[in-house]
C-alpha positions as CSV (number, residue, x, y, z in Angstrom):
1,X,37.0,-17.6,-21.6
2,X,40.4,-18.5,-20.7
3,X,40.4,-16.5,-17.7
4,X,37.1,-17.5,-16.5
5,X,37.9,-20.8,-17.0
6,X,41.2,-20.4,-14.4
7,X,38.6,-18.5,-12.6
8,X,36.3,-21.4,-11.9
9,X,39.1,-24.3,-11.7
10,X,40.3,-21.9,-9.0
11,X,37.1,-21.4,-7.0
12,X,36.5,-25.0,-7.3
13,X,39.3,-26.2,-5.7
14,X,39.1,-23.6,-3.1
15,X,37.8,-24.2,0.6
16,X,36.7,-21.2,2.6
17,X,34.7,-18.1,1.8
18,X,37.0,-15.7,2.5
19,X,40.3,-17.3,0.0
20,X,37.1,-17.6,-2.3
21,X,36.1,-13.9,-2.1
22,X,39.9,-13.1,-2.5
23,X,40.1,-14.9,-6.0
24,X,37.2,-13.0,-7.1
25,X,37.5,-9.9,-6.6
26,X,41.7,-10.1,-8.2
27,X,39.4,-11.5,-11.1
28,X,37.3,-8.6,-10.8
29,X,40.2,-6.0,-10.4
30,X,41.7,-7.4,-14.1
31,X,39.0,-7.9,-15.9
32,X,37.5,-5.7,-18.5
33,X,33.3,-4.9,-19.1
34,X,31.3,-6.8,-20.2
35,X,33.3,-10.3,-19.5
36,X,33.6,-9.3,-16.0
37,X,29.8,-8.9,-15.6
38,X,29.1,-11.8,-17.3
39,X,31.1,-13.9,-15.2
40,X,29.8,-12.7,-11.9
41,X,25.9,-13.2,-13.2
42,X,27.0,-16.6,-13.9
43,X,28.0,-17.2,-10.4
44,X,25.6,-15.6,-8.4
45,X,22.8,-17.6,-10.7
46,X,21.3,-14.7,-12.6
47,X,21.5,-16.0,-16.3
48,X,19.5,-18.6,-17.0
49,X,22.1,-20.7,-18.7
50,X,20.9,-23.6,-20.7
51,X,22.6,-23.0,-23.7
52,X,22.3,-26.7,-25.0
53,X,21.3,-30.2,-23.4
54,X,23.6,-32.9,-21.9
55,X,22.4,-35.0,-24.7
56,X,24.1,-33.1,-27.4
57,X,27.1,-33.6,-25.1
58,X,26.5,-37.1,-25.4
59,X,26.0,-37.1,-28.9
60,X,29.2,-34.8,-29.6
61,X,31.7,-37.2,-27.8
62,X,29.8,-40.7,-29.1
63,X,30.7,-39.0,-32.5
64,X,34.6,-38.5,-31.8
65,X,35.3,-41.3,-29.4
66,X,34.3,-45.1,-29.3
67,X,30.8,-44.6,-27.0
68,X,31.6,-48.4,-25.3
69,X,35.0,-46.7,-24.2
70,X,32.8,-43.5,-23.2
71,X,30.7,-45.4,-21.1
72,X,32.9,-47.2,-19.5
73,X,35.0,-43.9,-18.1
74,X,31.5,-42.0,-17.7
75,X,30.3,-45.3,-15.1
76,X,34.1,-44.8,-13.9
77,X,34.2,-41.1,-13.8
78,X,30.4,-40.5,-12.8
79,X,29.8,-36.9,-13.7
80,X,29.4,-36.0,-17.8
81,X,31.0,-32.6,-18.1
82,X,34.1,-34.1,-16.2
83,X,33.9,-37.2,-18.6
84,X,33.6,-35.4,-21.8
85,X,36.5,-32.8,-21.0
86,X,38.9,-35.4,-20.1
87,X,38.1,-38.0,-22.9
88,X,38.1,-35.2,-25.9
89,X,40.1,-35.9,-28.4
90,X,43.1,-33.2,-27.8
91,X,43.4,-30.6,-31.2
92,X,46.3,-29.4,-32.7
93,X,44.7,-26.0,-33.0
94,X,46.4,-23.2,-30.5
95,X,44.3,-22.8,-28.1
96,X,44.9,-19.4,-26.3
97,X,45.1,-17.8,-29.8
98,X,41.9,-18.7,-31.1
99,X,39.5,-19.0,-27.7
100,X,36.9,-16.4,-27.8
101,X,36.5,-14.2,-24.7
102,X,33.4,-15.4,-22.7
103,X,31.4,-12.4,-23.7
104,X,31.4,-13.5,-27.3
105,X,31.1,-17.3,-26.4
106,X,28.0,-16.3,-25.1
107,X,26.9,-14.4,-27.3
108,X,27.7,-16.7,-29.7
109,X,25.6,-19.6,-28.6
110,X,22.5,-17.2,-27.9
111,X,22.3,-16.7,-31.7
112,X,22.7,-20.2,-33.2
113,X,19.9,-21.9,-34.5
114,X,19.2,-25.5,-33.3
115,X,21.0,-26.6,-36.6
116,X,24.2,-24.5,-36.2
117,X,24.5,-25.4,-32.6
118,X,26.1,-28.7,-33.0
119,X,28.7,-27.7,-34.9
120,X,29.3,-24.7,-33.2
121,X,30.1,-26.4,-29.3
122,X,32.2,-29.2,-31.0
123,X,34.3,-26.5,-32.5
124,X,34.7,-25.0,-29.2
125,X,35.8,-27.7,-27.5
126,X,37.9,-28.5,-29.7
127,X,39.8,-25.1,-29.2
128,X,39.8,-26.1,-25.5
129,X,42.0,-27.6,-22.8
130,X,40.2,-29.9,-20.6
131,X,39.6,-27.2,-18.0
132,X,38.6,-24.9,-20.4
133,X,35.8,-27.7,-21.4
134,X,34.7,-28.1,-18.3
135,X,34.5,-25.0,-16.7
136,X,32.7,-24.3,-20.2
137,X,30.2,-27.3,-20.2
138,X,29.1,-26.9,-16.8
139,X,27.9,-23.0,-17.4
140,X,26.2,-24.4,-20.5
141,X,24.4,-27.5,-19.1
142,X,23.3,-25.2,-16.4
143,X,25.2,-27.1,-13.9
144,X,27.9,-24.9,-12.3
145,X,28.3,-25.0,-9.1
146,X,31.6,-23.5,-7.2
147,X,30.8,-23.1,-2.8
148,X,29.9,-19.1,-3.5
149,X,26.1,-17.8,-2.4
150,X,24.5,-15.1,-4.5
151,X,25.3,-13.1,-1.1
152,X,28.7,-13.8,-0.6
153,X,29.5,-12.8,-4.6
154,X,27.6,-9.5,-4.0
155,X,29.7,-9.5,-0.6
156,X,32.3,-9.3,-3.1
157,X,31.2,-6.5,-5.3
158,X,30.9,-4.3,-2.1
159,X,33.6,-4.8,-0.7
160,X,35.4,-3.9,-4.3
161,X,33.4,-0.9,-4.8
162,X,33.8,0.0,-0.8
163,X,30.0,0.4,-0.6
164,X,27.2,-1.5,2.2
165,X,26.7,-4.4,1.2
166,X,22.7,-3.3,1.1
167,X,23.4,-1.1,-2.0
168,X,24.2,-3.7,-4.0
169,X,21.2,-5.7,-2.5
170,X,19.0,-2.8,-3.4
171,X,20.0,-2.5,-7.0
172,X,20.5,-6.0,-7.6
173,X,18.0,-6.5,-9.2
174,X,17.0,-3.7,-11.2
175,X,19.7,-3.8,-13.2
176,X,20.8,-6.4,-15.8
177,X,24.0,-8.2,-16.5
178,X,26.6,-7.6,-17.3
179,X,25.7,-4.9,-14.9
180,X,28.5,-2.5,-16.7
181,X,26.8,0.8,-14.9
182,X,27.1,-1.3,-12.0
183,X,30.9,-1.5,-12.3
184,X,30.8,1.9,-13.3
185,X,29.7,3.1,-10.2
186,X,31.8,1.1,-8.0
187,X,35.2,2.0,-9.9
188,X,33.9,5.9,-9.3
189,X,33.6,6.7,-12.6
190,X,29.4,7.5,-12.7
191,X,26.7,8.1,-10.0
192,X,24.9,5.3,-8.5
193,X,22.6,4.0,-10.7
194,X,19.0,5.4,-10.7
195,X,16.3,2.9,-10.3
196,X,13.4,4.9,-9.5
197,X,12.2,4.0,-13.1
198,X,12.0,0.3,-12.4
199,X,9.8,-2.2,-10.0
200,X,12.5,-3.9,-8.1
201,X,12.7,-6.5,-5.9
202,X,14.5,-6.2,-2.8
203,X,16.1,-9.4,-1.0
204,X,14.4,-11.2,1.8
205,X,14.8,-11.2,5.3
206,X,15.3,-14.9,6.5
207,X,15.6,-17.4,9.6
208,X,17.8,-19.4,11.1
209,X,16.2,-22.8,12.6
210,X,15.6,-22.3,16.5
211,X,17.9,-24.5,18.7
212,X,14.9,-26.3,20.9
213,X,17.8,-27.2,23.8
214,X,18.3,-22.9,24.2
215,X,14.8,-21.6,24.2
216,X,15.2,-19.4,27.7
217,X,15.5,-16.1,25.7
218,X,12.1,-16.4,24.2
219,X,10.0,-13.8,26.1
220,X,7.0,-11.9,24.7
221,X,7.9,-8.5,25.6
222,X,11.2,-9.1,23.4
223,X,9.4,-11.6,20.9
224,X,6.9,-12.0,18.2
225,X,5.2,-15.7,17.3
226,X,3.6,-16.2,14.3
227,X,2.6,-19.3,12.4
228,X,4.7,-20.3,9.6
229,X,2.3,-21.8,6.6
230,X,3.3,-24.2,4.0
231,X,3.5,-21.4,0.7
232,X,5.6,-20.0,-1.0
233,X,7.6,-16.6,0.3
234,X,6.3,-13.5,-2.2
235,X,7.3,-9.9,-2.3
236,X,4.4,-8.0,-3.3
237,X,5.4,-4.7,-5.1
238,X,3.1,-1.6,-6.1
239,X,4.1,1.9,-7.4
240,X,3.2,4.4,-10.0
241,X,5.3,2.3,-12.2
242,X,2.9,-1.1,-11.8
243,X,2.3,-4.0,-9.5
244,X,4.8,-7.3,-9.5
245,X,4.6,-10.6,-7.6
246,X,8.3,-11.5,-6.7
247,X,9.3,-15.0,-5.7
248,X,11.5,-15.1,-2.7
249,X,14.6,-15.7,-5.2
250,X,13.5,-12.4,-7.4
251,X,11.5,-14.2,-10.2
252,X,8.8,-12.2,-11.4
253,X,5.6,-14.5,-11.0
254,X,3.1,-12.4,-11.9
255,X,1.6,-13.7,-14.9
256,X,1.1,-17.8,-12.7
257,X,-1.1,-15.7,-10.4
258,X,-3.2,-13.1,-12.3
259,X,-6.2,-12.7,-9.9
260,X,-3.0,-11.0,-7.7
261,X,-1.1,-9.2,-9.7
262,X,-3.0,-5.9,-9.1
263,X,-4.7,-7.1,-6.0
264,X,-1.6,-4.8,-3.6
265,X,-1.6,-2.2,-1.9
266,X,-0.9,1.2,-3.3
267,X,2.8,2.7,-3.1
268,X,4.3,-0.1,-0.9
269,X,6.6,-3.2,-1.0
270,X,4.7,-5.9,1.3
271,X,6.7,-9.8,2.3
272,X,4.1,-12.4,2.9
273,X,3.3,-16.0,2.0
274,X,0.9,-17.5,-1.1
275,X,-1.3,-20.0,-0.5
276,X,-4.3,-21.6,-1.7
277,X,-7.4,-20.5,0.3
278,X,-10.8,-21.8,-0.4
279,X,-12.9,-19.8,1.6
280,X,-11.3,-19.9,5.2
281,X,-9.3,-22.8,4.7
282,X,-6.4,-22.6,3.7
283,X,-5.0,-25.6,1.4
284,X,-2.3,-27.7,1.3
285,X,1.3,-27.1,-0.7
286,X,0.5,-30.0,-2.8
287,X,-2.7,-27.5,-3.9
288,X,-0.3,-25.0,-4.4
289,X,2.0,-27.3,-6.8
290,X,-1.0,-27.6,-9.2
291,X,-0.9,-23.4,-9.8
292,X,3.3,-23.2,-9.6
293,X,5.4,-22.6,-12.6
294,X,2.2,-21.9,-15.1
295,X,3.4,-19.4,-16.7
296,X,-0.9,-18.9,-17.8
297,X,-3.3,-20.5,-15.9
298,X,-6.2,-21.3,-16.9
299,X,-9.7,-20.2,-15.6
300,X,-10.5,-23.4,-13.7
301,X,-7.0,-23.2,-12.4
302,X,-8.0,-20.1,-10.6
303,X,-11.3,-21.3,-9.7
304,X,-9.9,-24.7,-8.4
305,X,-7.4,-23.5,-6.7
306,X,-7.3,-19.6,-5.8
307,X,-5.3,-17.9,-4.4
308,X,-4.0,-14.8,-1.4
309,X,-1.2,-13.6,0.3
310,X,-0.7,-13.7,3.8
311,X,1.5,-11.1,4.6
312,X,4.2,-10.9,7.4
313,X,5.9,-7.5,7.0
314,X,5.6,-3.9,5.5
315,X,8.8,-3.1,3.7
316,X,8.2,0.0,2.6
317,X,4.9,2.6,1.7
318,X,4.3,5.4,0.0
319,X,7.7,5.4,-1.4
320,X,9.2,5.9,2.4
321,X,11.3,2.4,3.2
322,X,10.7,1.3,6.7
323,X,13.6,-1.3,6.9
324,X,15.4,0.8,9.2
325,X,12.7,0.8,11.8
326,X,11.5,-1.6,13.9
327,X,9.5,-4.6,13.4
328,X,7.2,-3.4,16.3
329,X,7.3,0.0,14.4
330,X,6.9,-2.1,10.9
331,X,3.8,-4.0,12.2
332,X,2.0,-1.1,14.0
333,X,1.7,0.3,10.8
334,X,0.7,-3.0,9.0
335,X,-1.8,-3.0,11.2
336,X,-3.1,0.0,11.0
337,X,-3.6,-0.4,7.3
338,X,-5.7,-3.3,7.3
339,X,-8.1,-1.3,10.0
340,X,-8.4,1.1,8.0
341,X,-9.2,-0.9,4.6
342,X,-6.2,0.2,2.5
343,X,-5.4,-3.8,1.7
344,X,-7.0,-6.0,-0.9
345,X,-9.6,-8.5,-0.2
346,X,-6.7,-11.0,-1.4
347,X,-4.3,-9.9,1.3
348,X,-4.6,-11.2,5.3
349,X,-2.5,-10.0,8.1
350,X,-0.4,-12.7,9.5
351,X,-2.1,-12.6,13.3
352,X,0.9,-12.5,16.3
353,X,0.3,-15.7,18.6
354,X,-0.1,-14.9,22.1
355,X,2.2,-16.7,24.5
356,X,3.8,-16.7,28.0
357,X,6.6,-18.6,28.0
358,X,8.9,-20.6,25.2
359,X,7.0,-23.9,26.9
360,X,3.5,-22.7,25.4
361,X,5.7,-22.5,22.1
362,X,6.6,-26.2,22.3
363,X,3.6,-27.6,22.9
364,X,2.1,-25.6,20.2
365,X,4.7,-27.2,18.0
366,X,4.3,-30.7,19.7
367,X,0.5,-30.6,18.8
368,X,1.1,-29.7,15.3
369,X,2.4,-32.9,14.3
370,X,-0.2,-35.0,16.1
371,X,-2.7,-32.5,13.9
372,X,-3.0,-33.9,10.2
373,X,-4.1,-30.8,8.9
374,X,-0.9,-29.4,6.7
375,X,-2.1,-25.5,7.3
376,X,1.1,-25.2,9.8
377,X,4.7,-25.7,9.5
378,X,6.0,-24.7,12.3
379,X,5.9,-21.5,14.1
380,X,8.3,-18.1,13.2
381,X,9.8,-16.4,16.1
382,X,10.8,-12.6,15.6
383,X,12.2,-10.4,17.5
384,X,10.3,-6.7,18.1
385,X,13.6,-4.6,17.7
386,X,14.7,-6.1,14.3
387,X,15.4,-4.2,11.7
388,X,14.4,-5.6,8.2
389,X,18.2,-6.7,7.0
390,X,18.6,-9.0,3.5
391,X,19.8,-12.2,4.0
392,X,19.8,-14.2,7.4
393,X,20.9,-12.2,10.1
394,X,22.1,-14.2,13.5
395,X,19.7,-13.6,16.5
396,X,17.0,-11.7,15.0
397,X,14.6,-14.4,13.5
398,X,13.9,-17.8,14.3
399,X,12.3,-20.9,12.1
400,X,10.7,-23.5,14.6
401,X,9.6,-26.2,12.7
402,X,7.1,-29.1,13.8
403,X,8.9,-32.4,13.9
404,X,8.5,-34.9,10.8
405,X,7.0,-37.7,9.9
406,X,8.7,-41.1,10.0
407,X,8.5,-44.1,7.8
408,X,10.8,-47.2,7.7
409,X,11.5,-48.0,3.8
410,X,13.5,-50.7,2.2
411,X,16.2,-49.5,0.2
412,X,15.4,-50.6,-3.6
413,X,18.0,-48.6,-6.3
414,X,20.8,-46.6,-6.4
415,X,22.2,-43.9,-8.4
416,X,25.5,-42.2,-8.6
417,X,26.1,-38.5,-7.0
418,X,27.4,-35.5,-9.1
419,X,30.1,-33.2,-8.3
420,X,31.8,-34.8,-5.0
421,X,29.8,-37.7,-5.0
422,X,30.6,-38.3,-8.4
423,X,32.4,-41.8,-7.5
424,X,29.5,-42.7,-4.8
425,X,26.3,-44.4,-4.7
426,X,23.8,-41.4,-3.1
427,X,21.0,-41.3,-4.6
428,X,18.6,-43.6,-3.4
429,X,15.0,-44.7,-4.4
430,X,13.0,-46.4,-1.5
431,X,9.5,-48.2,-0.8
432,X,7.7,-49.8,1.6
433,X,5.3,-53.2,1.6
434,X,2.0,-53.9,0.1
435,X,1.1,-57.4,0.2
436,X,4.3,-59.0,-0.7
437,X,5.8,-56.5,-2.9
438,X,7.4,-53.0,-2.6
439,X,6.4,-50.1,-3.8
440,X,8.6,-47.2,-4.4
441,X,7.3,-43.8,-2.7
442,X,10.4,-41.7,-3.0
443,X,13.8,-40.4,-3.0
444,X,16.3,-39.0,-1.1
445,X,20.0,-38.0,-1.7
446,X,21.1,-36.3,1.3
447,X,20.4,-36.4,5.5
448,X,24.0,-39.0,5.8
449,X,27.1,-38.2,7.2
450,X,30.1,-38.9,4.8
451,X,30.8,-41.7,7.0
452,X,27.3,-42.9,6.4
453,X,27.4,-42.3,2.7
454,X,31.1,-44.4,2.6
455,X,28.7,-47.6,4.5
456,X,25.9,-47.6,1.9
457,X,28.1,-46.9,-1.3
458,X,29.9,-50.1,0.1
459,X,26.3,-52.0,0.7
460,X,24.8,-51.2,-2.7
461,X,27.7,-52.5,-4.7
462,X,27.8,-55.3,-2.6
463,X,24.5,-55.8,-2.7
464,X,23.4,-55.2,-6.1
465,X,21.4,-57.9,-8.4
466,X,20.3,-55.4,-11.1
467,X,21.9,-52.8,-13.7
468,X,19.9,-50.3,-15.2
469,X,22.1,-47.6,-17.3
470,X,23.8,-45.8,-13.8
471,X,21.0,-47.4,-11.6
472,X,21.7,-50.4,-9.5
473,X,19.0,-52.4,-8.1
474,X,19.6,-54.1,-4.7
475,X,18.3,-56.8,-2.8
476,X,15.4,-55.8,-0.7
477,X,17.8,-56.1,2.3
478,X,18.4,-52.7,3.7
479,X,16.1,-50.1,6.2
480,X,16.1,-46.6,6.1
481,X,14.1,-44.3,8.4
482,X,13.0,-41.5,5.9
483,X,11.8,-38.2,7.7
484,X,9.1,-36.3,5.6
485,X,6.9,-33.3,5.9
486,X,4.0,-34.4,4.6
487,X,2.2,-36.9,2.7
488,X,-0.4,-36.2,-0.5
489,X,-2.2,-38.4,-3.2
490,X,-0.8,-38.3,-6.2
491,X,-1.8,-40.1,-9.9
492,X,2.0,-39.5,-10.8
493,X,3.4,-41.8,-8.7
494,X,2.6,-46.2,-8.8
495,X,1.9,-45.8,-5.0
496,X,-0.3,-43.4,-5.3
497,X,0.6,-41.0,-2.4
498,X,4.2,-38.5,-2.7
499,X,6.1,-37.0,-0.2
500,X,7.3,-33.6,0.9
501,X,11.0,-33.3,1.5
502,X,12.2,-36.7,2.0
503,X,15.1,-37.0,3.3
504,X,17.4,-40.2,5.1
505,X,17.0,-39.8,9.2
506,X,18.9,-42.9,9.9
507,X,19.3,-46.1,8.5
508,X,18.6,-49.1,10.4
509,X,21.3,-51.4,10.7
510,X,19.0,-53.4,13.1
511,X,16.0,-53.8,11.1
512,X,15.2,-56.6,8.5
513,X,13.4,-55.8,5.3
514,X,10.3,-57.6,6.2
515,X,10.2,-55.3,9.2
516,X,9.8,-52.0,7.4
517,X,6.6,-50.1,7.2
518,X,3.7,-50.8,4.5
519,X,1.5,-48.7,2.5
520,X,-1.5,-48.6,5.2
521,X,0.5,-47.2,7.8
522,X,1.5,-44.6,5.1
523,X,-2.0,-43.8,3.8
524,X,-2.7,-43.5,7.5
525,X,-0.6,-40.5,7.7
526,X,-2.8,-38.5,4.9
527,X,-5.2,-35.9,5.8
């Protein structure tokens, strides 16, 4: 644990990928199976790591340290693990002599019972320096965060092992931490390590948003245009070994969406999107929410809101990959298999849109937004000569989303940040008029500059009339233009309507409270 902890602090305070990458992979180089594993499934998010909750922190430090003085720094400090490993009473207990490796820490906390796990995380930190503690409450809040991608860690590996980087993407994840035949293989001690045995899931290929001002290259001999719908990215996977429904992050999601699971095609690994489809309409992501994260739906779930793929690409079939050819070549063959009936009634091919210049693309964007109907997010641009690569190669696929929608909202609370913005007002909580009174419809924490984020941390704590734990309430005083997706009704919220991806587009210096939109020009918006 020592040396992760060192680890982390060091990542932490480092800025740019490549000192990063150099710090882990010396880390690597001197550090033994399994704590090495451990340490990089940790970083690249594959453990799910909530070993205990922030309010056994809470309760841990009340219990050693006067709680008026602990939430005074907390306020102060703004961030709990940061807090708690500062304000820790210090033990007389030598530390490097009695700190268990991370493997056993671990697997340690994975065995306690709910009544032994108390006792056991205070007796931890106390063997702890306040690095130690934090780097050490952070992985067990679930909370770590230190500038490194799942890429650029597996980046990492590679480069150690001296392998493609798509090797490690390959067997990433069909094979579980602390991946020691992984290291094996990369120190060139063992063979690669077979997979046939497994369904795997193999990274997706991404885009990078268009830049509207630079759309000459967009031609339709080069190009593909398809429309990008408001789902969820799947990976479809069917072999001799069983059928799986991967989320675009790996997750098996099989068992939320049952009527799919077995609805693929034989021998093949297919990228599409789910959505709700009643009939031949498809529904809204807000539909989609209701079948999301159930881990067993019921049968009116399915009936109420059923579901298909609509699939973009052919990965692989018949246990050939095809991610070295073409798209043109991969989409021939797609094609060819839904002529042919060798696709489920639950999958649709994701049709090309005809077009004969990168104006005809615009306005099809343009006219999305004026359309209320959330089938469409925008449009996908492809290229014909791309191969399929993980991760988000430059100049091969393009994201071209229709423009948001704008509301003016008063500012109404104010939270502090984590991490960074531990010390600033970001969060914010915003609502707009009905009759006299606001109502809150939302919340947004980024879409400011630093500047910007400097301006309104000054306003709210200038402005503030109202203390609620870490939330200050304001004076209905400020405007913020809040960009948006899209707008659904919803019982969960007092307004009765939430919003998709709020996020701040600009605050309005200029505008006065009373001059910020109201909850009938919001309802207008809804489909």
């Amino acid at each position: 644990m020592i040396e992760f902890a060192e680890l982390v602090h060091r990542l932490f305070f480092t800025s740019g990928n490549l000192a990063k990458a150099r710090i882990l992979r010396a880390y690597i180089e001197k550090t033994p199976d399994p704590d090495r594993g451990w340490a990089i499934a940790i970083l690249s998010g594959r453990l799910d790591l909530t070993l205990f909750k922030r309010s056994l922190i809470n309760q841990l430090i009340k219990s050693r340290v006067d709680p008026y003085l602990f939430d005074l720094c907390y306020d102060y400090v703004g961030e709990l693990s940061e807090t708690v490993a500062l304000l820790w009473p210090t033990s007389n207990r030598e530390t490097k002599s009695k700190l268990p490796s991370l493997t056993t820490i671990l697997a340690t906390l994975e065995s306690c019972s709910k009544a032994e796990i108390e006792e056991c995380v205070g007796n931890l930190l106390d063997q702890m320096s306040p690095q130690q503690r934090w780097a050490f409450l952070k992985i067990g809040t679930g909370g770590l965060r230190v500038g490194m991608s799942a890429r650029s860690v597996k980046g990492v590996l590679a480069a150690f092992g001296k392998v493609d980087l798509d090797e490690i993407e390959q067997l990433w994840h069909a094979i579980e931490a602390p991946f020691e035949e992984l290291f094996e293989w990369l120190s060139g001690k063992t063979a690669k390590p077979d997979i046939s045995g497994k369904l795997s899931f193999t990274p997706l290929m991404l885009a990078h948003p268009v830049d509207v001002k630079s759309l000459d290259f967009i031609n339709p001999k080069e190009w593909f245009a398809e429309w990008k719908y408001d789902g969820i990215r799947v990976q479809l996977v069917n072999s001799e070994k069983g059928s799986a429904i991967f989320s675009r992050s790996g997750e098996n999601i099989s068992a939320s969406f049952p009527e799919l699971s077995k609805e693929t095609t034989d021998n093949s690994i297919l990228d599409g999107e789910l959505v709700v489809m009643r009939g031949k309409e498809i529904g809204s992501f807000n539909d989609l929410q209701k079948r999301l994260n159930k881990q067993k739906p019921t049968k009116k779930d399915i009936e109420n809101y059923p579901t298909i793929v609509i699939v973009y690409d052919l990965i692989s079939y018949r246990e050939k990959s095809f991610r070295k050819k073409t798209l043109r070549e991969r989409r021939s063959l797609l094609e060819s298999l839904f002529k042919t009936g060798k696709t489920s009634c639950k999958l649709i091919l994701s049709p090309t849109i005809p077009f004969k210049d990168s104006q005809e693309l615009r306005d099809l964007v343009d006219g999305l937004r004026l359309n209320r109907e959330n089938k469409y997010e925008g449009l996908m641009i492809k290229k014909k000569a791309s191969e399929y690569v993980s991760g988000r190669p430059k100049g091969e696929w393009f994201k071209w989303k229709k423009e948001p929608h704008l509301v003016d909202a008063v500012l109404m609370y104010a939270q502090r940040g984590h991490g960074k913005r531990s010390s600033f007002y970001s969060d914010y909580t915003f609502g707009v008029w009905e009759e006299n009174n606001l109502l809150p419809i939302g919340k947004a924490y980024f879409g400011f500059t630093d500047a910007e984020l400097g301006l309104l941390d000054k306003w709210v704590r200038n402005n503030t009339v109202e203390r609620f734990g870490p939330v200050r309430g304001v004076k209905p005083g400020l405007v913020i233009e809040i960009a948006f997706d899209s707008i659904h009704l919803s019982k969960r919220h007092k307004s009765g309507v939430a919003l998709r991806f709020p996020r701040v587009h600009r605050i309005r210096w200029d505008k006065t409270a009373k001059e910020a939109d109201t909850m009938a020009t919001l309802k207008g918006l809804l489909a």
